[in-house]
Short mmCIF file of the C-alpha atoms (twelve columns), coordinates in Angstrom:
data_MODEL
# 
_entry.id   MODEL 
# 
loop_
_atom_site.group_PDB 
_atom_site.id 
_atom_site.type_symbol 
_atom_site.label_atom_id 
_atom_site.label_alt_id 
_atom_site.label_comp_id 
_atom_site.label_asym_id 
_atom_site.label_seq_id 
_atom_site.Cartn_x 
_atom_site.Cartn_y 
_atom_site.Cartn_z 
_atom_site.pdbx_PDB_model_num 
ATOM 1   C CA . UNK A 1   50.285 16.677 6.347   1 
ATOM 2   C CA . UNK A 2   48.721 18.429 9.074   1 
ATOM 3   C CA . UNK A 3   51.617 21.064 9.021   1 
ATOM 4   C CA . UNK A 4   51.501 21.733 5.496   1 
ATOM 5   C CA . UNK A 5   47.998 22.587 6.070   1 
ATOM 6   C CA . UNK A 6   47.931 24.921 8.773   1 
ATOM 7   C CA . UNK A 7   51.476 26.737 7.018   1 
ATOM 8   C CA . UNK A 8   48.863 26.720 4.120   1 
ATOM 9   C CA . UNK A 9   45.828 27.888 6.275   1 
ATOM 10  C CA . UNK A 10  47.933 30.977 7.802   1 
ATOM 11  C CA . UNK A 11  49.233 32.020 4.840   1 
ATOM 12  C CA . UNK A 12  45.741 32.501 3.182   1 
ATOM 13  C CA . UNK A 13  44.035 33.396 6.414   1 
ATOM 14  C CA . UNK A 14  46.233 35.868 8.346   1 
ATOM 15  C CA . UNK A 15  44.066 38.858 7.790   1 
ATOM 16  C CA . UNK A 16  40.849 39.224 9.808   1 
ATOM 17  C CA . UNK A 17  39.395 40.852 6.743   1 
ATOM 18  C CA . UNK A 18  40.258 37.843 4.853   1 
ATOM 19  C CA . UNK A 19  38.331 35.528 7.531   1 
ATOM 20  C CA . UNK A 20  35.274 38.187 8.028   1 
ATOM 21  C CA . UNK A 21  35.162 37.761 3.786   1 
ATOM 22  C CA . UNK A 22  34.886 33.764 3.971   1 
ATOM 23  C CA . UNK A 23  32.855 33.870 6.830   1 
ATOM 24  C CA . UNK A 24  30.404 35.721 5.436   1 
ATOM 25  C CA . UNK A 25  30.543 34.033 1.499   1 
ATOM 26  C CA . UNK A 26  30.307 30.352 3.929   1 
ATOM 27  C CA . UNK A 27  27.014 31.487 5.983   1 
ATOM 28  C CA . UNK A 28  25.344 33.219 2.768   1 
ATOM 29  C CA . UNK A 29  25.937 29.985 0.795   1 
ATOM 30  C CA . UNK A 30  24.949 27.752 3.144   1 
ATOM 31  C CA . UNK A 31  21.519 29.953 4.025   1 
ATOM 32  C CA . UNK A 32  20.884 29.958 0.408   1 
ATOM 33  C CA . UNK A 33  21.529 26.004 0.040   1 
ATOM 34  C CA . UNK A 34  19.735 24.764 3.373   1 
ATOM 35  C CA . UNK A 35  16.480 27.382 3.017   1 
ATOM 36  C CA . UNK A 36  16.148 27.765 -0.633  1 
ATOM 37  C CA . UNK A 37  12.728 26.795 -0.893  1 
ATOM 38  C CA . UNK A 38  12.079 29.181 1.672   1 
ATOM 39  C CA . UNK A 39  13.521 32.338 0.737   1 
ATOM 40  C CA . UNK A 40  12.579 31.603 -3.135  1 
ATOM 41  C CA . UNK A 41  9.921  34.520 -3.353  1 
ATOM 42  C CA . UNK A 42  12.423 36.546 -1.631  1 
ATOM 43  C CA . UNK A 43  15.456 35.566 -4.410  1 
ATOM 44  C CA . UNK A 44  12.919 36.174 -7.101  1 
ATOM 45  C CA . UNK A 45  11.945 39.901 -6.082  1 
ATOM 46  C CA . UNK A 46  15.722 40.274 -5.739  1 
ATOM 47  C CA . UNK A 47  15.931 39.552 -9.013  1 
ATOM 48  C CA . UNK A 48  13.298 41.698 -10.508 1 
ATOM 49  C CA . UNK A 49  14.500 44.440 -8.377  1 
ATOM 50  C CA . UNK A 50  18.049 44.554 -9.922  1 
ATOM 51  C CA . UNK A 51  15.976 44.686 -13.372 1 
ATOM 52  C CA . UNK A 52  13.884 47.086 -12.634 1 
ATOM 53  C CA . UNK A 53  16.328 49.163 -10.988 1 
ATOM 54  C CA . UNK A 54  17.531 50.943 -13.972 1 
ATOM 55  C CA . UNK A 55  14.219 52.460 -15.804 1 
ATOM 56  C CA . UNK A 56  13.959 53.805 -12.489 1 
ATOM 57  C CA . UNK A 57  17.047 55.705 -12.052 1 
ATOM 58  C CA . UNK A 58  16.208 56.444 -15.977 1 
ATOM 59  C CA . UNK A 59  12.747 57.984 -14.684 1 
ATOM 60  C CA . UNK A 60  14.572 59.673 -11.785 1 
ATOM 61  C CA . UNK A 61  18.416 60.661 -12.741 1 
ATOM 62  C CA . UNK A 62  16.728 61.607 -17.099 1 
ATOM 63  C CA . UNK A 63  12.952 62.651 -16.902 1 
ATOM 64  C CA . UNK A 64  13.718 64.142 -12.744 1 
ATOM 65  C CA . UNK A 65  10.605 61.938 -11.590 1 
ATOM 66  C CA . UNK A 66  10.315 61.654 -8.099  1 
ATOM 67  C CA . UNK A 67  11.585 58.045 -7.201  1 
ATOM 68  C CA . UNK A 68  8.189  57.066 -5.166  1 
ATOM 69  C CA . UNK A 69  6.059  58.291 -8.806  1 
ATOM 70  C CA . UNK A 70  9.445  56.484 -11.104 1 
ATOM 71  C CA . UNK A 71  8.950  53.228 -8.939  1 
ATOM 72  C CA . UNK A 72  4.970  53.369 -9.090  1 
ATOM 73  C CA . UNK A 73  5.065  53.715 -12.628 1 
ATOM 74  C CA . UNK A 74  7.891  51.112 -13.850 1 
ATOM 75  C CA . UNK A 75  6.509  48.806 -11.397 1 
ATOM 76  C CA . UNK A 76  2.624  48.825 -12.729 1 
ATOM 77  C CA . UNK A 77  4.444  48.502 -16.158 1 
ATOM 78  C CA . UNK A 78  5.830  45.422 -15.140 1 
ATOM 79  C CA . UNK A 79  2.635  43.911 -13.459 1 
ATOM 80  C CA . UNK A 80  0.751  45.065 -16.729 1 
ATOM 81  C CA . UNK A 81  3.091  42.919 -19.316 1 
ATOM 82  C CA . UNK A 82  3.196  40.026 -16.861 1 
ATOM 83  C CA . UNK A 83  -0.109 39.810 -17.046 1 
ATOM 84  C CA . UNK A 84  -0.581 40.059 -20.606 1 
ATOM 85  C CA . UNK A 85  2.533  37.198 -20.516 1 
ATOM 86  C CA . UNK A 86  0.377  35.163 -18.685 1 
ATOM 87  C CA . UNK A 87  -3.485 36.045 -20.226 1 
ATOM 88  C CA . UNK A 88  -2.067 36.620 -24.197 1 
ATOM 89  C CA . UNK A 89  1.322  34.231 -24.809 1 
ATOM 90  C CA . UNK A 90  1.224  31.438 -22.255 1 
ATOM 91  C CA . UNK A 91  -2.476 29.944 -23.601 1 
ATOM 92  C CA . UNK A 92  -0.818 30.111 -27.247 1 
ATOM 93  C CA . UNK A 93  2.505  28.833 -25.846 1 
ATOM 94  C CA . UNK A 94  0.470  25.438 -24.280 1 
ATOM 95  C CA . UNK A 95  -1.167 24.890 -27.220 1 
ATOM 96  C CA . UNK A 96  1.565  24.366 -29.102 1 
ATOM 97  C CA . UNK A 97  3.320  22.256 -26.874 1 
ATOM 98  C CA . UNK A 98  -0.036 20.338 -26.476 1 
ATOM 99  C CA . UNK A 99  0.287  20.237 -30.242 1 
ATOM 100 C CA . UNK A 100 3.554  19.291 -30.647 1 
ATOM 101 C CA . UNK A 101 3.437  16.627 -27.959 1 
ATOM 102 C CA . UNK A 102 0.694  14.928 -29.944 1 
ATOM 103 C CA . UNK A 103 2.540  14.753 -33.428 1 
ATOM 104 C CA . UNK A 104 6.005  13.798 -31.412 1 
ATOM 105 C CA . UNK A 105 4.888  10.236 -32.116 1 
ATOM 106 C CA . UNK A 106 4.642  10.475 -35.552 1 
ATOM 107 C CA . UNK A 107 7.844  12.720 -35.872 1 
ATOM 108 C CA . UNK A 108 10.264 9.860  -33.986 1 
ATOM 109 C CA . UNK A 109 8.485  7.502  -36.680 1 
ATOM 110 C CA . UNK A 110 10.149 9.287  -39.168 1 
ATOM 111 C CA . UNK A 111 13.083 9.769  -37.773 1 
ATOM 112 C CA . UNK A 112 12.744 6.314  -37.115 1 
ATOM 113 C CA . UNK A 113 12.136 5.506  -40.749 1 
ATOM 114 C CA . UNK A 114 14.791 7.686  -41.942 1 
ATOM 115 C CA . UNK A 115 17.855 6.356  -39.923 1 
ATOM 116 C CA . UNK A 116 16.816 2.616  -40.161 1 
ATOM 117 C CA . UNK A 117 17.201 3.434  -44.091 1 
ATOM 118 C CA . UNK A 118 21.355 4.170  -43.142 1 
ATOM 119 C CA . UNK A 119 22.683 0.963  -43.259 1 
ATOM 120 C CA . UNK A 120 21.484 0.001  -46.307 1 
ATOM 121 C CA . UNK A 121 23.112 3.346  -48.571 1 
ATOM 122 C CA . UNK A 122 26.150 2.904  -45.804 1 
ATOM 123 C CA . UNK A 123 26.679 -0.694 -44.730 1 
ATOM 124 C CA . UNK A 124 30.170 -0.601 -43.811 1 
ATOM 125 C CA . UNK A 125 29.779 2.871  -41.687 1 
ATOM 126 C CA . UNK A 126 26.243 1.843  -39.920 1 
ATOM 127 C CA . UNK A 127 25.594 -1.821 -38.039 1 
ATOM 128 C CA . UNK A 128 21.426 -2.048 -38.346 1 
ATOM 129 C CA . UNK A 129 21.222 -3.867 -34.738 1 
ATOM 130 C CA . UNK A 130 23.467 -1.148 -33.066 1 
ATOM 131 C CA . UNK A 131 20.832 1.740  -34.965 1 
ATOM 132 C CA . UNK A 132 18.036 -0.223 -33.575 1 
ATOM 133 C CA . UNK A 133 18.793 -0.793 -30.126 1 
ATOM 134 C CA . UNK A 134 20.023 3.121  -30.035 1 
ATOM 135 C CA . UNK A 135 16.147 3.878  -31.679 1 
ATOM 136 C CA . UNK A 136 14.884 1.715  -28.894 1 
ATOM 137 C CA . UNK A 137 16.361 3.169  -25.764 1 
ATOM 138 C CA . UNK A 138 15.131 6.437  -27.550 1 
ATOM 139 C CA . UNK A 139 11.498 5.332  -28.115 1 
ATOM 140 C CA . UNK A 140 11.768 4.636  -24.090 1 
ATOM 141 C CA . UNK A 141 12.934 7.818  -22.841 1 
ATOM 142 C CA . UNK A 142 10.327 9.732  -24.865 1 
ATOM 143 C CA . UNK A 143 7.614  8.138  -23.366 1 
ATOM 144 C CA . UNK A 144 9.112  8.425  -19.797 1 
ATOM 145 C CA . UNK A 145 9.318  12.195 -20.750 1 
ATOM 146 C CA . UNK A 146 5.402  12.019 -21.635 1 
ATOM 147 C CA . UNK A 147 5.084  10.238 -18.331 1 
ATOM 148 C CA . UNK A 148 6.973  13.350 -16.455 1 
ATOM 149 C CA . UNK A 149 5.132  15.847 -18.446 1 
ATOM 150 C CA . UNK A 150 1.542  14.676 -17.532 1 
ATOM 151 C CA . UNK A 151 2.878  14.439 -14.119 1 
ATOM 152 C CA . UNK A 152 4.293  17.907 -14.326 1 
ATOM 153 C CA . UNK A 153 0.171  18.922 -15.648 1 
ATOM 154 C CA . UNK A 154 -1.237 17.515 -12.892 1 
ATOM 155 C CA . UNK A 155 0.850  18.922 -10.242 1 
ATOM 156 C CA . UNK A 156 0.947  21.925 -12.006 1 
ATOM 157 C CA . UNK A 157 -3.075 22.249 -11.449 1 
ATOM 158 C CA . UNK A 158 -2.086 21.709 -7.950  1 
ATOM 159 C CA . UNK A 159 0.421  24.002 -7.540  1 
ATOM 160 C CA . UNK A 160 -1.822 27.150 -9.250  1 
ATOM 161 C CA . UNK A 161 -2.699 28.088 -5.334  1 
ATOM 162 C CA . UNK A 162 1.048  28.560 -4.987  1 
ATOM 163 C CA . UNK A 163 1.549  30.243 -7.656  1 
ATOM 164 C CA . UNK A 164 -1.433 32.981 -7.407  1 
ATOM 165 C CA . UNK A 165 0.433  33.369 -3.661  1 
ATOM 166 C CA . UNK A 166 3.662  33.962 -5.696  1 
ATOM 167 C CA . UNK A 167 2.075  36.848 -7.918  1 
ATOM 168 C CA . UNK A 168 1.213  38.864 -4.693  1 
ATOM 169 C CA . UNK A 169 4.286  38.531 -2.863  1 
ATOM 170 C CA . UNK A 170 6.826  38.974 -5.404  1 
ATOM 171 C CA . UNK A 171 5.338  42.730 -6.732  1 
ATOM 172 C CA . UNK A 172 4.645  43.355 -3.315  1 
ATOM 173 C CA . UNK A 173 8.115  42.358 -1.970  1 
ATOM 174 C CA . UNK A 174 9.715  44.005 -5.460  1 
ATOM 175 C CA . UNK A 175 7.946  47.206 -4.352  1 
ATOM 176 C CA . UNK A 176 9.383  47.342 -0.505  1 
ATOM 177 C CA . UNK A 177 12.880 46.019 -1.813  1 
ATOM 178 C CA . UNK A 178 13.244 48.988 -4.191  1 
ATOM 179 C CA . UNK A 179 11.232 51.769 -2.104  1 
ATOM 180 C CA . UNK A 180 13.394 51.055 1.262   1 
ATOM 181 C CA . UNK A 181 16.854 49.270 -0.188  1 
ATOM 182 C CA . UNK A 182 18.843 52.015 1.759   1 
ATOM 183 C CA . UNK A 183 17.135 50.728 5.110   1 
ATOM 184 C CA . UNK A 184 17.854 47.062 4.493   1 
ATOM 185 C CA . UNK A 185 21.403 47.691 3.383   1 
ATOM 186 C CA . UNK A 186 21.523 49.677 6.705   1 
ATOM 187 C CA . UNK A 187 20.125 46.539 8.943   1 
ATOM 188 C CA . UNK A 188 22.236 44.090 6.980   1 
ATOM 189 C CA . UNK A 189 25.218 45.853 7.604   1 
ATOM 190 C CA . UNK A 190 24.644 46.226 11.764  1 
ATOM 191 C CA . UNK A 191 24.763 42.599 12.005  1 
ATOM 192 C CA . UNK A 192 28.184 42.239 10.081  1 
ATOM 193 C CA . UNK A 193 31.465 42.648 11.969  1 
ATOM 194 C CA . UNK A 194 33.435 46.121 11.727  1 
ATOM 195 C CA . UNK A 195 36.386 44.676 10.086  1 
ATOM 196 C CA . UNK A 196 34.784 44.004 6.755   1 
ATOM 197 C CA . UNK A 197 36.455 46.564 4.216   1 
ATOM 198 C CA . UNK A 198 37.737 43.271 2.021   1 
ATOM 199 C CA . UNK A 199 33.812 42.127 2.014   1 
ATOM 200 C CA . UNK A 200 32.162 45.549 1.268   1 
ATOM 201 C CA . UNK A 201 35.002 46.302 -1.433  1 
ATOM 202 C CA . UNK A 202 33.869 42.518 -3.214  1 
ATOM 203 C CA . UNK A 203 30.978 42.979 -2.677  1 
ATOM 204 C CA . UNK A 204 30.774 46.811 -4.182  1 
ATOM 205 C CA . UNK A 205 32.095 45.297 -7.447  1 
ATOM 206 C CA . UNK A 206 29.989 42.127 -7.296  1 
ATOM 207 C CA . UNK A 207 26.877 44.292 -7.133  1 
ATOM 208 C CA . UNK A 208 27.159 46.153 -10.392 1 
ATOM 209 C CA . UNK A 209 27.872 43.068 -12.104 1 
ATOM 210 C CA . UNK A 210 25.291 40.842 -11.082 1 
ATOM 211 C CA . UNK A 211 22.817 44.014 -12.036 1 
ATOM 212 C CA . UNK A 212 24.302 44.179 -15.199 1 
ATOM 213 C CA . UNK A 213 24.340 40.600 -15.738 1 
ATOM 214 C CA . UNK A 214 20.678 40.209 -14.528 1 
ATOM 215 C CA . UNK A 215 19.830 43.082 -17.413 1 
ATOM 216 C CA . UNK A 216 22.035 41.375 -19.813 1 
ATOM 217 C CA . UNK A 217 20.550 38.154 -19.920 1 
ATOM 218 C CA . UNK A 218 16.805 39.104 -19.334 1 
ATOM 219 C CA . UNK A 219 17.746 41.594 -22.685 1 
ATOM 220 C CA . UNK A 220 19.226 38.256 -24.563 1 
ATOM 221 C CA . UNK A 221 15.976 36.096 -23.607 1 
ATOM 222 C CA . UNK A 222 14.068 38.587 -25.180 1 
ATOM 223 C CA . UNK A 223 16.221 39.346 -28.538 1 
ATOM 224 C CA . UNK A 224 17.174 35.372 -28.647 1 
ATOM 225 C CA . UNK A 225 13.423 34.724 -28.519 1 
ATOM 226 C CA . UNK A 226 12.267 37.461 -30.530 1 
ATOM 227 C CA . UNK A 227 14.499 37.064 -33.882 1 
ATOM 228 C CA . UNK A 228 14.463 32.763 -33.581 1 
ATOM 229 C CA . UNK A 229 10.738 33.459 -33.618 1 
ATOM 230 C CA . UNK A 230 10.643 36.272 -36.854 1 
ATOM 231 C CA . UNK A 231 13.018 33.823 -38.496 1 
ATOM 232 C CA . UNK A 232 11.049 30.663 -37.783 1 
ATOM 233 C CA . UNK A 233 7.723  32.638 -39.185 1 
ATOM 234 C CA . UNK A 234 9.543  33.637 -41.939 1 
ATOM 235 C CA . UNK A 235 10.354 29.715 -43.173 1 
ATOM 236 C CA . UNK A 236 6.447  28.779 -41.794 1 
ATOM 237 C CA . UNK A 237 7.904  26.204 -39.559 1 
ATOM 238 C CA . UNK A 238 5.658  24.891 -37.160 1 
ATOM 239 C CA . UNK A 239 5.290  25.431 -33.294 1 
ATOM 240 C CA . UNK A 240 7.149  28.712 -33.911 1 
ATOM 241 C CA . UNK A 241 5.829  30.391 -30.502 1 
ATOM 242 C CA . UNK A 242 6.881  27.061 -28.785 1 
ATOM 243 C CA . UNK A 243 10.688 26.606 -30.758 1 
ATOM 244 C CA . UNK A 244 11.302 30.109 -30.179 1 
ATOM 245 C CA . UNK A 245 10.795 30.664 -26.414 1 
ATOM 246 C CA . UNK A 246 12.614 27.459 -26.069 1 
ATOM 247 C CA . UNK A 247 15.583 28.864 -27.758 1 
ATOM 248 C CA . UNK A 248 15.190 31.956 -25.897 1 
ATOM 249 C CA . UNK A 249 15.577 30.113 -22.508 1 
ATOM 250 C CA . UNK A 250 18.439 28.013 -23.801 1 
ATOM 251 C CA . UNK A 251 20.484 30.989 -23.288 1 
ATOM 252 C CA . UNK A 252 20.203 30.263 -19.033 1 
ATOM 253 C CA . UNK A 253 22.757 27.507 -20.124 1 
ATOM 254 C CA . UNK A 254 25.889 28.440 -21.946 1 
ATOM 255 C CA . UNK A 255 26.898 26.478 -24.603 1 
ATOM 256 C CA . UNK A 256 24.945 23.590 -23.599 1 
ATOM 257 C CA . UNK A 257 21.628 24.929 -24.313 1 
ATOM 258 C CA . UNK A 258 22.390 25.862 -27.825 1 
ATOM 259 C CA . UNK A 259 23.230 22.450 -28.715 1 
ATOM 260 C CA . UNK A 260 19.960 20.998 -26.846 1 
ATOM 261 C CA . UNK A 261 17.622 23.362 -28.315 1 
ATOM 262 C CA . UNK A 262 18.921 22.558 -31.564 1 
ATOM 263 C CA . UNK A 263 17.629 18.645 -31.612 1 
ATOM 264 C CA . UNK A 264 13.890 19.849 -31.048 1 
ATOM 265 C CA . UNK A 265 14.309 22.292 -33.996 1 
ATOM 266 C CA . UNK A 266 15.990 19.895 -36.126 1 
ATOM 267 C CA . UNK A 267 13.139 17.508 -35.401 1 
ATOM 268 C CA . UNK A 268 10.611 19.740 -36.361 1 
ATOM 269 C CA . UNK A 269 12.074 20.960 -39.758 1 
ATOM 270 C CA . UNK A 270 12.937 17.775 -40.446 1 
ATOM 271 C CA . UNK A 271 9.291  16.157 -39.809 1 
ATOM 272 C CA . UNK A 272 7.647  19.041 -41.655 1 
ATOM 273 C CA . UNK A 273 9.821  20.009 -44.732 1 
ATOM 274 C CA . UNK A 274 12.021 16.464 -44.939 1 
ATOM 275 C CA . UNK A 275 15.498 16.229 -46.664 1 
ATOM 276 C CA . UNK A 276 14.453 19.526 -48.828 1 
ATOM 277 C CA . UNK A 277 16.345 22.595 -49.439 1 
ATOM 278 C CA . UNK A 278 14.154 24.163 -46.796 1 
ATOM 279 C CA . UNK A 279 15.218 22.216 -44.405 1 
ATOM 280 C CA . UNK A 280 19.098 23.128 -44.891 1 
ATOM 281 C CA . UNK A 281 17.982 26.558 -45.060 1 
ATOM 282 C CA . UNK A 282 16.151 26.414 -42.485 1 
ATOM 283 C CA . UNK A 283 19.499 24.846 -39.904 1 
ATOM 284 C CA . UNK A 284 21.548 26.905 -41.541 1 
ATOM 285 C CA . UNK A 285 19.583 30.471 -40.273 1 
ATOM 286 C CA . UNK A 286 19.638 28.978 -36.845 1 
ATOM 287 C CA . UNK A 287 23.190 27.862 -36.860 1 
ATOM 288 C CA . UNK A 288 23.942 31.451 -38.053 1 
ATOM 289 C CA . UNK A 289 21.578 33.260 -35.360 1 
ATOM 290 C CA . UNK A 290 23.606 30.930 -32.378 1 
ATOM 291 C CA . UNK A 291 26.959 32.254 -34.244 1 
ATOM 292 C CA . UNK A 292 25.884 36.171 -34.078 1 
ATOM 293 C CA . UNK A 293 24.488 35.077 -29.918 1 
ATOM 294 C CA . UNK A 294 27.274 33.799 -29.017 1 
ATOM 295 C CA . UNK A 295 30.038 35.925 -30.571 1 
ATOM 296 C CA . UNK A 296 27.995 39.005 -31.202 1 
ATOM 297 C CA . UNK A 297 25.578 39.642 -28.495 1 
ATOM 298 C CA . UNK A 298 27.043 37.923 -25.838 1 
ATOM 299 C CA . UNK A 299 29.960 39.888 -25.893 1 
ATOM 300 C CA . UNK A 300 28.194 42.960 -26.297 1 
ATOM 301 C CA . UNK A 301 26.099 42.384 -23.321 1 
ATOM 302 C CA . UNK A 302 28.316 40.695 -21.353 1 
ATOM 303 C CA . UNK A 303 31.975 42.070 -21.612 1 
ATOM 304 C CA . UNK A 304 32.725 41.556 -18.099 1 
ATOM 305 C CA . UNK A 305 31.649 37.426 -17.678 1 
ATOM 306 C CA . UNK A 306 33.082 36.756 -21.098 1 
ATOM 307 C CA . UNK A 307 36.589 37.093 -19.282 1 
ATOM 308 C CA . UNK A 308 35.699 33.592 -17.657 1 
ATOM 309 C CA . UNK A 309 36.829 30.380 -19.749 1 
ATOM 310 C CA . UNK A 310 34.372 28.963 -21.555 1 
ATOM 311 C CA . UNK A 311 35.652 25.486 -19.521 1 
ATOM 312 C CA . UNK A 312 35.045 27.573 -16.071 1 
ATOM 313 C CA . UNK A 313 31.414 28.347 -17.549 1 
ATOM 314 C CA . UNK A 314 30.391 25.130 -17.813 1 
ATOM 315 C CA . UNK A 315 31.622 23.970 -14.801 1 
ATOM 316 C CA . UNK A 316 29.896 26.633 -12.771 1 
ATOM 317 C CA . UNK A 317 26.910 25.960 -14.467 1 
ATOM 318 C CA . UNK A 318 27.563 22.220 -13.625 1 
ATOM 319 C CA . UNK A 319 28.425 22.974 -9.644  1 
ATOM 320 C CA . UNK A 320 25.756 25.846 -9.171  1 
ATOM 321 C CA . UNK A 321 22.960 24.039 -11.328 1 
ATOM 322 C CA . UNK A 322 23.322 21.071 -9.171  1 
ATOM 323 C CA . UNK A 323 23.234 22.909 -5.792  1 
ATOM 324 C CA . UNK A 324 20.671 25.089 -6.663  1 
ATOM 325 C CA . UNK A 325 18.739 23.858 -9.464  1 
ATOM 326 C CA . UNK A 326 17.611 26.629 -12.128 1 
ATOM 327 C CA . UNK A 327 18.663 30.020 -9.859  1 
ATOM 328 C CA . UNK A 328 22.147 28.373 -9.848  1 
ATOM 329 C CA . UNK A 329 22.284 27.986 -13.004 1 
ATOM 330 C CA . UNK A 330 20.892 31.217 -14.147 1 
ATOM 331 C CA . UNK A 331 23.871 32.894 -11.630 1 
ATOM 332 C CA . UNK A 332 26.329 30.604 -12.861 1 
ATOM 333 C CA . UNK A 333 28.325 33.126 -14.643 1 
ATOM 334 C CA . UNK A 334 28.123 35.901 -11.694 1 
ATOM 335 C CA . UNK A 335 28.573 33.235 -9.020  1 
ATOM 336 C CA . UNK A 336 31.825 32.000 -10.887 1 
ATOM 337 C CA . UNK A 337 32.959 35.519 -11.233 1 
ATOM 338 C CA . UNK A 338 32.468 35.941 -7.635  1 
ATOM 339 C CA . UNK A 339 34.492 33.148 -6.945  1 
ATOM 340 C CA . UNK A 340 37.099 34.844 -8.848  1 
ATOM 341 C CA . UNK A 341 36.809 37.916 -7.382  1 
ATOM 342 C CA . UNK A 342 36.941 36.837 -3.787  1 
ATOM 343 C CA . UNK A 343 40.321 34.683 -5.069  1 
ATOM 344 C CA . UNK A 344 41.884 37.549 -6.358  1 
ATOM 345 C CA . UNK A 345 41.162 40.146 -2.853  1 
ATOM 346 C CA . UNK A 346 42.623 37.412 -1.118  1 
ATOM 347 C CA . UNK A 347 45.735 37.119 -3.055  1 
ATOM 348 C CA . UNK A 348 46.003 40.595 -2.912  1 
ATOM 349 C CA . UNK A 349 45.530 41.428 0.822   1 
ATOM 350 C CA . UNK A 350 48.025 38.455 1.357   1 
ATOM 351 C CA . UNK A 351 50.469 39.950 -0.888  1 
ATOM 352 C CA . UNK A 352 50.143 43.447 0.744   1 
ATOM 353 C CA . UNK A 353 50.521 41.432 4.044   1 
ATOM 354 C CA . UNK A 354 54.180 40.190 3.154   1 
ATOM 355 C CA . UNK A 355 54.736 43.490 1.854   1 
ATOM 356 C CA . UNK A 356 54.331 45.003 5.101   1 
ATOM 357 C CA . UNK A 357 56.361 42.682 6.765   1 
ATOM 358 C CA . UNK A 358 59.321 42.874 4.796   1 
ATOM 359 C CA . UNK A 359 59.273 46.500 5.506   1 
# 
């Protein structure tokens, strides 16, 4: 056993570049695992960095703005809708979850009312003990989530001294990350070893994608969120501001999301319009806005991560979710496609390597 794994190790491992590569992907993961909490307003102002990298090379490469006036000006447009997100939408957005946290009650009582009502047009399909028992685990995890979600309140109060620290040091950090990236590429890469073409050549194609990817799904929030919410003001269903940016943020989690966004939804048409036309019509524009997401905008946006299985999706999202909580899973995609990538230079520089020695 022992042999087969060191014939297996030397095979995949005979190139220094190959070690220097999983050297470098093992400390990087394991920083980002063990001090995640730490470096979180650093990952964030990553993050906003790759978005707000391209109206400034639009400012710069298009309107020839120098990139000191580009980055001034993208990045005070930035603080000036994140402010208005925060003074404008997110009072509107808690009311309506206050709202719709205080007529949940009455909408699991019709639901209630509704499905105890099955047995009796469907006796032989639907057992009326089985129904109730399922309706009373239900009743129990809803008010444990109204349990967490007061919790949540109150430590969210708390945490508003956290989160005022947060809005100076992510613009501030956004602003040195973009104004001197050239520098900090230039430190980064005196601490790495000098055998680490394999690792720059990854990491080259890794870095447009992740930018792309970071623009791609910020873009799909915002279209996701804006059409759910025309289309639920167009049918006057309730909490529209709420349903929508939920359905919006469903996006973070492929495949899954859809489906978990849709029960809220469902619950609301259902407690406002009842088994009406409206309702139907109502699922049926939703069902149809997922459809054109999913195999219309998703491709569109992302042509290079839709090359992943949708099986290898969810299992990233799975793996990185659980390791990093909601960064992993918003880098699911580009963390799986990493994997591949780094799979694929290895199997290459190993194939090169027998190759050579045959000649």
């Amino acid at each position: 056993m022992i042999e087969i794994f060191q014939n297996w190790y030397r095979q995949k491992f005979n190139d220094p570049q190959t070690a220097v590569l999983v050297a470098i992907l093992l400390i990087g993961f394991g920083t980002l695992y063990f001090f995640n909490q730490i470096l979180m307003p650093l990952l964030i102002a990553i993050v906003f960095a790759y978005l707000l990298e391209w109206p400034i090379r639009f400012f710069t490469n298009t309107l020839k703005l120098p990139r000191l006036l580009s980055l001034i000006l993208v990045l005070g447009g930035f603080v000036s809708v994140s402010i208005f997100l925060f003074v404008v939408i997110l009072p509107a957005l808690w009311n309506q979850a206050v709202t719709f946290l205080k007529d949940l009650p009455s909408m699991f009582n019709l639901l209630n009312e509704w499905l105890l009502a099955l047995p009796e047009h469907y006796p032989e399909l639907i057992d009326y003990v089985t129904l109730d028992s399922m309706m009373t685990a239900l009743r129990s995890k809803i008010v444990g989530f109204g349990d967490s979600l007061l919790a949540f309140s109150l430590n969210s109060i708390v945490s508003l001294v956290g989160l005022g620290i947060y809005a100076f040091l992510v613009p501030l950090m956004v602003f040195f990350l973009l104004k001197d990236k050239t520098i900090f590429i230039q430190d980064v890469e005196r601490f790495l070893p000098q055998n680490r073409h394999l690792a720059m050549r990854v990491w080259g194609e890794m870095q447009q994608q992740i930018a792309n990817y970071i623009r791609g799904k910020f873009l799909e929030i915002l279209i996701v969120g804006v059409v759910t919410y025309i289309l639920f003001l167009f049918f006057h269903l309730r909490y529209p501001l709420l349903l929508s940016a939920a359905v919006g943020l469903s996006v973070l989690v492929p495949y899954i999301g859809a489906v978990l966004v849709a029960i809220p939804v469902a619950l609301v048409a259902l407690f406002q319009f009842g088994l009406s036309p409206d309702f139907y019509y109502v699922l049926l524009a939703f069902v149809i806005s997922q459809l054109l997401d999913g195999n219309l905008l998703v491709p569109f946006l992302f042509s290079e991560a839709v090359n992943l299985h949708p099986l290898t999706i969810i299992v990233s999202v799975l793996i990185f979710g659980g390791l990093w909580g909601f960064w992993g899973v918003f880098f699911a995609i580009p963390l799986a496609t990493l994997v591949k990538a780094v799979l694929k230079a290895i199997s290459a520089t190993k194939d090169n390597f027998a190759d050579e020695e045959l000649l």
